[in-house]
C-alpha positions as CSV (number, residue, x, y, z in Angstrom):
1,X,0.0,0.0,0.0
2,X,0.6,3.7,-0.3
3,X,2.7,5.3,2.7
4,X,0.6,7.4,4.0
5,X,1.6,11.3,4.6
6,X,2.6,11.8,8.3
7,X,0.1,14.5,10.1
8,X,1.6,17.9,11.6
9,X,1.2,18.7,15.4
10,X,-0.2,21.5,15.9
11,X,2.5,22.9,17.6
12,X,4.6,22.8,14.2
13,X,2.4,25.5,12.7
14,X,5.5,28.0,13.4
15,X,7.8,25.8,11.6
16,X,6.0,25.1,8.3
17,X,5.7,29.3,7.9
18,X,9.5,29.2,8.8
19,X,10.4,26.7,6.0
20,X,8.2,28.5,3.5
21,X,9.7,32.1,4.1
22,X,13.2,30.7,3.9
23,X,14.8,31.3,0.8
24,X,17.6,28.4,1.1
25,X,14.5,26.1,0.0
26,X,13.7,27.6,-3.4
27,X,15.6,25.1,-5.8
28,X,14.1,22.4,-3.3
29,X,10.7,23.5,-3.8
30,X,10.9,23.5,-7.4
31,X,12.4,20.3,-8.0
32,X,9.9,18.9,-5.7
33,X,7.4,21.2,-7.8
34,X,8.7,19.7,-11.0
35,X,8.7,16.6,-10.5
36,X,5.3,16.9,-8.3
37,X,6.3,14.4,-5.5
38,X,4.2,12.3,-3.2
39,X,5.6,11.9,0.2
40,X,7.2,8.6,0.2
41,X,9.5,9.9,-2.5
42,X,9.4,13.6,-1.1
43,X,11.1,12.5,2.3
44,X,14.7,11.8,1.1
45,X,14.4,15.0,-0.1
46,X,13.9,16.9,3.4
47,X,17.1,18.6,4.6
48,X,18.6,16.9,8.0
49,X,17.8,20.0,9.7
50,X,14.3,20.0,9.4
51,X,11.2,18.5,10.8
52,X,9.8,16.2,7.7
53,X,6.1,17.1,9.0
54,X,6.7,20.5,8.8
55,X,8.4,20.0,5.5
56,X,5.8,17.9,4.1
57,X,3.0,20.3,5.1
58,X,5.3,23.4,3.8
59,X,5.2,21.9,0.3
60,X,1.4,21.4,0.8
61,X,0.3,24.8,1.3
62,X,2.2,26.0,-1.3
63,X,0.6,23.5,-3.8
64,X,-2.7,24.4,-2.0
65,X,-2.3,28.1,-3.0
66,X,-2.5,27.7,-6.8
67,X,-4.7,24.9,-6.4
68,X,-8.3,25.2,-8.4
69,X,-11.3,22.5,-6.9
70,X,-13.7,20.8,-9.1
71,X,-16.5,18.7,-7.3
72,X,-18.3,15.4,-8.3
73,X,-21.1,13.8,-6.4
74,X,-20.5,15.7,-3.1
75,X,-16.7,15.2,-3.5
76,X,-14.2,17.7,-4.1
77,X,-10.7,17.3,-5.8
78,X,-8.3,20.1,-6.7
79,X,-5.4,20.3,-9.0
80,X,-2.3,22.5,-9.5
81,X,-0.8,23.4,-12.8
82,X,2.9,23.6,-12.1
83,X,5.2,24.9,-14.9
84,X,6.7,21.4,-16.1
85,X,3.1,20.7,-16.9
86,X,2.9,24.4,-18.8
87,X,5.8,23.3,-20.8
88,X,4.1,19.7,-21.8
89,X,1.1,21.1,-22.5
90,X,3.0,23.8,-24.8
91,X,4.6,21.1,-26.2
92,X,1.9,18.9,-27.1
93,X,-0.3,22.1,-28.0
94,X,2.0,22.7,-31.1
95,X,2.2,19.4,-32.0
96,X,-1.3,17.0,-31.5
97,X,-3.7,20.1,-33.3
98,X,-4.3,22.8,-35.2
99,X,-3.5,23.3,-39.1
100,X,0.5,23.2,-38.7
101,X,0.8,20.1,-37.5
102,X,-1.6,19.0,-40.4
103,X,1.0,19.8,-42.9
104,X,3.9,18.0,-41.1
105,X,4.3,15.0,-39.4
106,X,2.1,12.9,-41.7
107,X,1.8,13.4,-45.2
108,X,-1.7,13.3,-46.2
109,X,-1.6,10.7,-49.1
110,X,-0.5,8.3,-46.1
111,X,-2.8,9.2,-42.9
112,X,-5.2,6.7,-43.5
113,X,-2.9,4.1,-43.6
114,X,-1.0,5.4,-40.5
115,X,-4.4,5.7,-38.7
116,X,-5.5,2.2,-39.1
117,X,-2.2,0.6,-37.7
118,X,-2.7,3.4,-34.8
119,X,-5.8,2.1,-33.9
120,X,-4.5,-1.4,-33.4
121,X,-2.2,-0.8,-31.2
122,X,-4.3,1.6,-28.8
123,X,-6.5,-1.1,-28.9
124,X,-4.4,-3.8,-28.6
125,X,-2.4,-1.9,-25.5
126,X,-5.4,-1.2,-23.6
127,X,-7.0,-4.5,-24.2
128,X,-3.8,-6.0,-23.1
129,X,-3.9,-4.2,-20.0
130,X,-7.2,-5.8,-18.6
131,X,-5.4,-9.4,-19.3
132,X,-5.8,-9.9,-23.3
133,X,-3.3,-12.3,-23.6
134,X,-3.0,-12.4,-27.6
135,X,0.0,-11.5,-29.1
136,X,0.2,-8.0,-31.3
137,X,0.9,-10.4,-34.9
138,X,-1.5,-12.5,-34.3
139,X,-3.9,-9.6,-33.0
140,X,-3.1,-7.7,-36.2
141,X,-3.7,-10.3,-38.2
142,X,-7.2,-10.9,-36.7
143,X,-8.1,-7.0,-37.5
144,X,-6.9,-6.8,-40.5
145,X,-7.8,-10.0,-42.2
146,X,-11.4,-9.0,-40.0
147,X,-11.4,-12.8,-38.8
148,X,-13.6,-13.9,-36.2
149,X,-12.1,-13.2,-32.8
150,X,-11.2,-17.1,-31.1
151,X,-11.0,-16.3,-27.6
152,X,-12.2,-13.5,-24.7
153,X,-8.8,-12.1,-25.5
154,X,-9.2,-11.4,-28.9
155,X,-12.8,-10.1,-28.5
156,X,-11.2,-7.8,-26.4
157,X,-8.8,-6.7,-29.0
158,X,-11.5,-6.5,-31.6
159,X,-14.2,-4.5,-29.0
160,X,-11.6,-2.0,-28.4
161,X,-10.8,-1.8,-32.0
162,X,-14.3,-1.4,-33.2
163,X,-14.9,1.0,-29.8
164,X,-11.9,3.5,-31.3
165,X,-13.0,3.5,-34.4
166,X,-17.2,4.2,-33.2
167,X,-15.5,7.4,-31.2
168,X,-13.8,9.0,-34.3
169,X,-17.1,8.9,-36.2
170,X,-18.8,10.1,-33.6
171,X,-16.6,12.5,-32.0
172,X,-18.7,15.6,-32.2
173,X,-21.8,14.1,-30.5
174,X,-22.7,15.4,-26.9
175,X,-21.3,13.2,-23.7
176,X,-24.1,11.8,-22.0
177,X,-25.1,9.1,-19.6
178,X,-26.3,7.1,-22.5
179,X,-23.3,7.7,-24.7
180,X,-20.9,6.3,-21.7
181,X,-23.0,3.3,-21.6
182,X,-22.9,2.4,-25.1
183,X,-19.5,3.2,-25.2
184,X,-19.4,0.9,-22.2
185,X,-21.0,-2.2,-24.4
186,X,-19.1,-2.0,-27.5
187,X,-16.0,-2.3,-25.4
188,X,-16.9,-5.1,-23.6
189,X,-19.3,-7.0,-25.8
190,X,-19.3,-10.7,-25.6
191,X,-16.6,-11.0,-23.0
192,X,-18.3,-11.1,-20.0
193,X,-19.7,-13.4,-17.2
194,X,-23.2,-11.9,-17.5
195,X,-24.2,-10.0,-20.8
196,X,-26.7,-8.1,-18.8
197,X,-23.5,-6.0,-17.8
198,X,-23.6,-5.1,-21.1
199,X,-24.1,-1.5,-21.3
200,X,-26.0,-1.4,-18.0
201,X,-24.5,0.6,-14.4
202,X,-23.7,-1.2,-11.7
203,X,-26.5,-2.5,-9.3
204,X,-24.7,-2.7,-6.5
205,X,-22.0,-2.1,-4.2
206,X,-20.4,-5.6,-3.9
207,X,-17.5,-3.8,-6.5
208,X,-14.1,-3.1,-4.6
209,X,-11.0,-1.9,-6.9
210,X,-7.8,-3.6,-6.2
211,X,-4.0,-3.3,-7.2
212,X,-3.0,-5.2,-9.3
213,X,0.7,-5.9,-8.3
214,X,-0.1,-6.0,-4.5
215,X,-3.6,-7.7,-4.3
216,X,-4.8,-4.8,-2.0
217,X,-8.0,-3.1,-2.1
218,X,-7.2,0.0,-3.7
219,X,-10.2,1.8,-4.1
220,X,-13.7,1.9,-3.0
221,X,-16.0,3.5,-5.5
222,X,-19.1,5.6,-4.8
223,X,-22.3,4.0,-3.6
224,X,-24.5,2.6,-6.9
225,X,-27.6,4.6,-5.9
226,X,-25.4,7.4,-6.1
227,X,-24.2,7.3,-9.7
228,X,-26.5,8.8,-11.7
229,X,-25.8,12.2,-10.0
230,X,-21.7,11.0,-10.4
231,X,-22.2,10.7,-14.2
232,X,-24.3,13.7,-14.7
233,X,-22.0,15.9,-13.0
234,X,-19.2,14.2,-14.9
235,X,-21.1,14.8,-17.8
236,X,-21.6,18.3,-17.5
237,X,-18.5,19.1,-17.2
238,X,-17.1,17.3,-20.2
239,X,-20.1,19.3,-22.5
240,X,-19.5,22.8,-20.8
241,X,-16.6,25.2,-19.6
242,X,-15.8,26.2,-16.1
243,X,-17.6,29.8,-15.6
244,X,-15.1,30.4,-12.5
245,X,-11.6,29.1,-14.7
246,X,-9.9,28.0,-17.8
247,X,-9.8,24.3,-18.0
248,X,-6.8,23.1,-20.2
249,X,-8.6,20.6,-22.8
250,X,-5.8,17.9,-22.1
251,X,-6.0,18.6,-18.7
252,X,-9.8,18.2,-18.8
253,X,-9.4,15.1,-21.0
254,X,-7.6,13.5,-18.1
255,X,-9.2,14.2,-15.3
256,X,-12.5,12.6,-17.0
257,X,-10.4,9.6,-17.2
258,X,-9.4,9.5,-13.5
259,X,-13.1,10.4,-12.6
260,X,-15.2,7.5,-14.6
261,X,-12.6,5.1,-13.1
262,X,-13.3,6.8,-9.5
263,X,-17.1,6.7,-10.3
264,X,-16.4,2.7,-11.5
265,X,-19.6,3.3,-12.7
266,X,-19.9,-0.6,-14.3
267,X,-19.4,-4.0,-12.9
268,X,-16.2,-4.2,-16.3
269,X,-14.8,-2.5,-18.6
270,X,-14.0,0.6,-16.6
271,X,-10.2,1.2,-17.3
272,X,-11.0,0.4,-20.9
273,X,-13.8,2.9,-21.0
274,X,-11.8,5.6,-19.5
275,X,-8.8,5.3,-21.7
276,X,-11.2,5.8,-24.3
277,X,-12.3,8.8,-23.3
278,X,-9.5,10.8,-22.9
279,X,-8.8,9.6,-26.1
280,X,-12.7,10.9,-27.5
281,X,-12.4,14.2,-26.0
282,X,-8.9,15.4,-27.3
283,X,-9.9,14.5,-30.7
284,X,-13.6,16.4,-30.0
285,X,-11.1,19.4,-29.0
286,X,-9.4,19.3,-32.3
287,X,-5.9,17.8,-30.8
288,X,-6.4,15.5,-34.5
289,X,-2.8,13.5,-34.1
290,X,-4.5,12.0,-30.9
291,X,-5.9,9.8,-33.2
292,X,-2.4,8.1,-34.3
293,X,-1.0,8.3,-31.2
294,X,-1.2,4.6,-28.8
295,X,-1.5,6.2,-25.0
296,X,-2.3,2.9,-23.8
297,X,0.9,1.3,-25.2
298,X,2.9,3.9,-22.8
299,X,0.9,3.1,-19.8
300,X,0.9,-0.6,-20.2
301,X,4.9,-0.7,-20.4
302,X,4.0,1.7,-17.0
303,X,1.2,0.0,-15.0
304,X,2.6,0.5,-12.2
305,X,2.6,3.9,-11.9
306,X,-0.4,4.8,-13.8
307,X,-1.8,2.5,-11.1
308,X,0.4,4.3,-8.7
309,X,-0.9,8.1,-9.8
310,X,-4.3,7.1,-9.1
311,X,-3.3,6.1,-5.4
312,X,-1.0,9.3,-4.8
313,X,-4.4,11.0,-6.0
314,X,-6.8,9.3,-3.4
315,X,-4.2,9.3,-0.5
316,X,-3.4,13.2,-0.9
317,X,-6.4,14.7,-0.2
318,X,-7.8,14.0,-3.8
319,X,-5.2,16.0,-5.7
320,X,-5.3,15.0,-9.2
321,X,-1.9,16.5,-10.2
322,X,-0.4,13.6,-9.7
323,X,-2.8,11.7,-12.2
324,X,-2.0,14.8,-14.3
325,X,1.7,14.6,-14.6
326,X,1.6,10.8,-15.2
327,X,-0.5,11.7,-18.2
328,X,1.2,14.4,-19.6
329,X,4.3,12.5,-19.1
330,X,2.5,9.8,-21.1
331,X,1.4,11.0,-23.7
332,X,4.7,13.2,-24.6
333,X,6.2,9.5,-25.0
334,X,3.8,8.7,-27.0
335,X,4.4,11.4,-29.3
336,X,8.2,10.9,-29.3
337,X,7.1,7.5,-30.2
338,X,4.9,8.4,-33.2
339,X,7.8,10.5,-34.7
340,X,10.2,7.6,-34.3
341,X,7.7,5.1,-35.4
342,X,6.6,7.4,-38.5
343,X,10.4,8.0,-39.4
344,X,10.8,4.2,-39.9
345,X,7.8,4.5,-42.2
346,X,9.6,7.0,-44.5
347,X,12.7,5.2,-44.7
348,X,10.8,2.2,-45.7
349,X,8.5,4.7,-48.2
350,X,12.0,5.3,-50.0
351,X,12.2,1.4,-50.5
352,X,9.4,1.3,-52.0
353,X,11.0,3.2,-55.0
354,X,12.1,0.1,-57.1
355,X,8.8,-0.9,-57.2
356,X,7.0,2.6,-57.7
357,X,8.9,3.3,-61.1
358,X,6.6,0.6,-62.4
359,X,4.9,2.9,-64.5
360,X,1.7,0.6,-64.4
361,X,1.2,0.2,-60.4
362,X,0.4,2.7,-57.8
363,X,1.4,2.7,-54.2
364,X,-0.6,0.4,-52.4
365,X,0.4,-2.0,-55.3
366,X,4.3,-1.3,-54.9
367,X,3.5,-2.1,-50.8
368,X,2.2,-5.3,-52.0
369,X,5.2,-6.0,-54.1
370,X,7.5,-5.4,-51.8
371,X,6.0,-7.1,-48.7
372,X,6.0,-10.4,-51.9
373,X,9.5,-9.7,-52.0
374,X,10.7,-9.6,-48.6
375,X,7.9,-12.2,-47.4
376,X,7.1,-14.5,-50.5
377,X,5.3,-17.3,-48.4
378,X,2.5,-14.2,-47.6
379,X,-1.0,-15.2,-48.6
380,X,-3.3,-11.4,-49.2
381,X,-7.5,-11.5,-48.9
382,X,-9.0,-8.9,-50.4
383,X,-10.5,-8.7,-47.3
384,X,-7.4,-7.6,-45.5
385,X,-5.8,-5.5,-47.6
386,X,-8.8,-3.2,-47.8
387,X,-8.4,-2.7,-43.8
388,X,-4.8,-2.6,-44.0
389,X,-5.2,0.6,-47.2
390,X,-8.5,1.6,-45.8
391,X,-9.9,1.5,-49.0
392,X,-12.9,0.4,-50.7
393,X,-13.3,-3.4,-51.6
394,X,-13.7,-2.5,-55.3
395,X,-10.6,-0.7,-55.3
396,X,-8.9,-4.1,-53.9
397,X,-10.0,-5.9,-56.0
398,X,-9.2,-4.2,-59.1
399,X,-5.8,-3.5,-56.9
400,X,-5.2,-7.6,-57.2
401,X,-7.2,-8.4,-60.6
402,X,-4.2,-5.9,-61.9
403,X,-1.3,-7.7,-60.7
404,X,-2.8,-11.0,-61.5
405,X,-2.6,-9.2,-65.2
406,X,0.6,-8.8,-65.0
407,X,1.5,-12.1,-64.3
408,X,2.9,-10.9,-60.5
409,X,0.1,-12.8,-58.3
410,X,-2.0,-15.5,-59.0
411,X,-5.4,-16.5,-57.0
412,X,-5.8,-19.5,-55.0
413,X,-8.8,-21.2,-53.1
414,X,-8.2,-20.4,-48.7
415,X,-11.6,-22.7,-48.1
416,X,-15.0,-23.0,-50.5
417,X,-15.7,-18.9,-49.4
418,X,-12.2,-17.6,-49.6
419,X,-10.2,-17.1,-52.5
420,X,-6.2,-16.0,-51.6
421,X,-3.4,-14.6,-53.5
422,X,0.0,-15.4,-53.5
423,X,3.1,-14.1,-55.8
424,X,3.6,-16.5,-59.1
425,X,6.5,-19.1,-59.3
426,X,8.2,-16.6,-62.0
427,X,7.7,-13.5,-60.0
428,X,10.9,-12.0,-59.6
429,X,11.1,-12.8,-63.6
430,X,7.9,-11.0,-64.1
431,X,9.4,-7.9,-61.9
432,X,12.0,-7.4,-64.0
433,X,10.2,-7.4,-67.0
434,X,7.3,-5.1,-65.8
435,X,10.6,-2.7,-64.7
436,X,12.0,-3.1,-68.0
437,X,15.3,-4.4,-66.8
């Protein structure tokens, strides 16, 4: 469990003033500030000299006095926006939206493909997080050969998939009570105990939240009969804007995460519901890369202290900076990640050159080619290339019917409803010919 913070004697007032006026403690105060520590990290930090209560509580009431409170249900929380969390949000601000980042980072004839693989991995991250135990090839292949899902695992993968995809297209409708619970049911269709639990709230309190790593119970969520008001409130403030303060967006975006998994408003599917809607509301707010971006990978490889924020939260008076950091933290790694991941893509975009001066072939075609080349054992559907190019079915098929033509690929019979295509026996004959060399 989560040390709890030690209490100040009232006799310590004195001292905590003392520390705060003290000058000596200003590069302290903002390391501490910068790296928003909980206590049982914060006390190492405490000079010999000085009484760790005091210290504790000095640090406390200076986060208190930039702190702004939000309320829920009867419950208030507060958060602080310290200036390593300005700099993120800058940061990401410049990069996840607006018209500049639309002409950069991803060139436009490629975003659909880009997106699609995106997708997968936020869902296969987040699905992996609640115990999918399918591995990312063979999770890929289900999506995009769109086979049936085999196991609760891989209906989790495909639910979360399908759940994404539901939220893009529907990005701009209001959050309600009703949205949450069919968001709720599309993520957890078909994968658990009681199908009535299936887009329905929770019925009663026998629901306890526990860690993971440890086994303890981590959280007790609000009383059922007291949801309703929970969601509403949660609801509201997703759909307006604070008449007392700015509200960052991203900000905003997480903290509806941490609330709906505080509320816990369903008997499963929670974490996954939440994830999704940080995810949902940055896109609503025009923060477009969101949608290529896999947040959950990030937090998977870091469980432990995403579980860990949500703790520090809980235990500290319900400050949600902690949850905040986390996040921020998060999700600029996920962005690193996408640069990384969309740098490989370009290097492997200039391979496809040998086959895209094939005068006859375009570049879905020259992908196809190439993967024949480097993979010659691959079988294609026409099913799974049009989720792989996010294309029409028509324009796969003439896609294949054309390098059938040219004598690159040839069909074959999968099973009596499934026809296949593989390259010829004389394909890298046929690829010189077609290149003229």
């Amino acid at each position: 469990m989560i040390e709890k913070p030690p209490i100040l004697e009232k006799d310590n007032f004195k001292e905590v003033v003392e520390i705060l006026v003290n000058p000596n403690f200003s590069t302290l105060f903002n390391k501490i500030d910068r790296e928003y520590l909980y206590w049982d990290r914060l006390k190492y930090h405490v000079p010999a000299e000085v009484n760790p209560a005091a210290f504790w509580h000095a640090v406390k009431t200076k986060r208190n006095l930039t702190a702004k409170t939000i309320t829920f249900g009867n419950t208030k929380f507060k958060f602080s926006v310290t200036d390593k969390m300005q700099e993120m949000l800058h940061t990401l601000d410049l990069n996840l939206g607006g018209s500049l980042g639309t002409q950069g980072i991803i060139p436009e004839k490629d975003k659909k493909f880009y997106l699609v693989n995106s997708i997968m991995e936020e869902a296969i991250a987040s699905s992996q997080m609640e115990g999918a135990s399918t591995s990312r090839k063979v999770a890929k292949d289900m999506l995009r050969k769109q086979l049936k899902p085999q196991n609760k695992g891989q209906q989790m993968i495909s639910n979360n998939y399908v759940t994404i995809r539901y939220l893009v297209e529907n990005k701009d409708k209001t959050f309600s009570v009703e949205q949450l619970k069919e968001i709720q049911r599309l993520i957890t269709h078909n994968t658990l105990s009681n199908s009535e639990y299936e887009g329905s709230l929770r019925t009663s309190d026998d629901v306890m939240v526990v860690n993971s790593i440890t086994g303890d119970v981590a959280h007790t969520p609000p009383a059922y009969k007291e949801i309703n008001k929970w969601l509403n409130d949660l609801c509201a403030f997703a759909n307006n804007d604070n008449d007392e303060f700015f509200i960052h967006p991203i900000i905003k975006g997480m903290i509806i995460h941490f609330m709906l998994s505080y509320i816990h408003p369903f008997v499963d599917g929670n974490g996954r519901t939440a994830r999704s809607l940080v995810y949902w509301y940055m896109i609503k707010k025009g923060y477009w890369l969101t949608e290529y971006l896999s947040i959950s990978r990030i937090i998977y490889r870091s469980k432990k202290k995403y579980e860990t924020a949500f703790l520090y939260t809980e235990n500290d008076e319900n400050d949600l900076s902690y949850f905040i950091q986390y996040n921020l933290e998060t999700m600029q790694k996920a962005f690193d990640e996408l640069k990384i991941y969309l740098q490989r893509k370009i290097s492997e975009q200039n391979d496809l050159l040998y086959f895209k001066e094939i005068s006859e072939i375009n570049e879905r075609q020259a992908q196809i080619l190439k993967t024949l080349t480097e993979k010659p054992k691959t079988i294609f559907t026409a099913k799974e290339l049009t989720t792989i190019f996010n294309v029409s079915s028509k324009t796969t098929r003439k896609d294949l019917q054309q390098l059938v033509s040219l004598g690159l690929m040839q069909a074959i019979n999968i099973n009596q409803r499934q026809i296949g295509y593989i390259r010829t026996d004389n394909f890298d004959i046929k690829l010189r010919e077609v290149r003229g060399n």
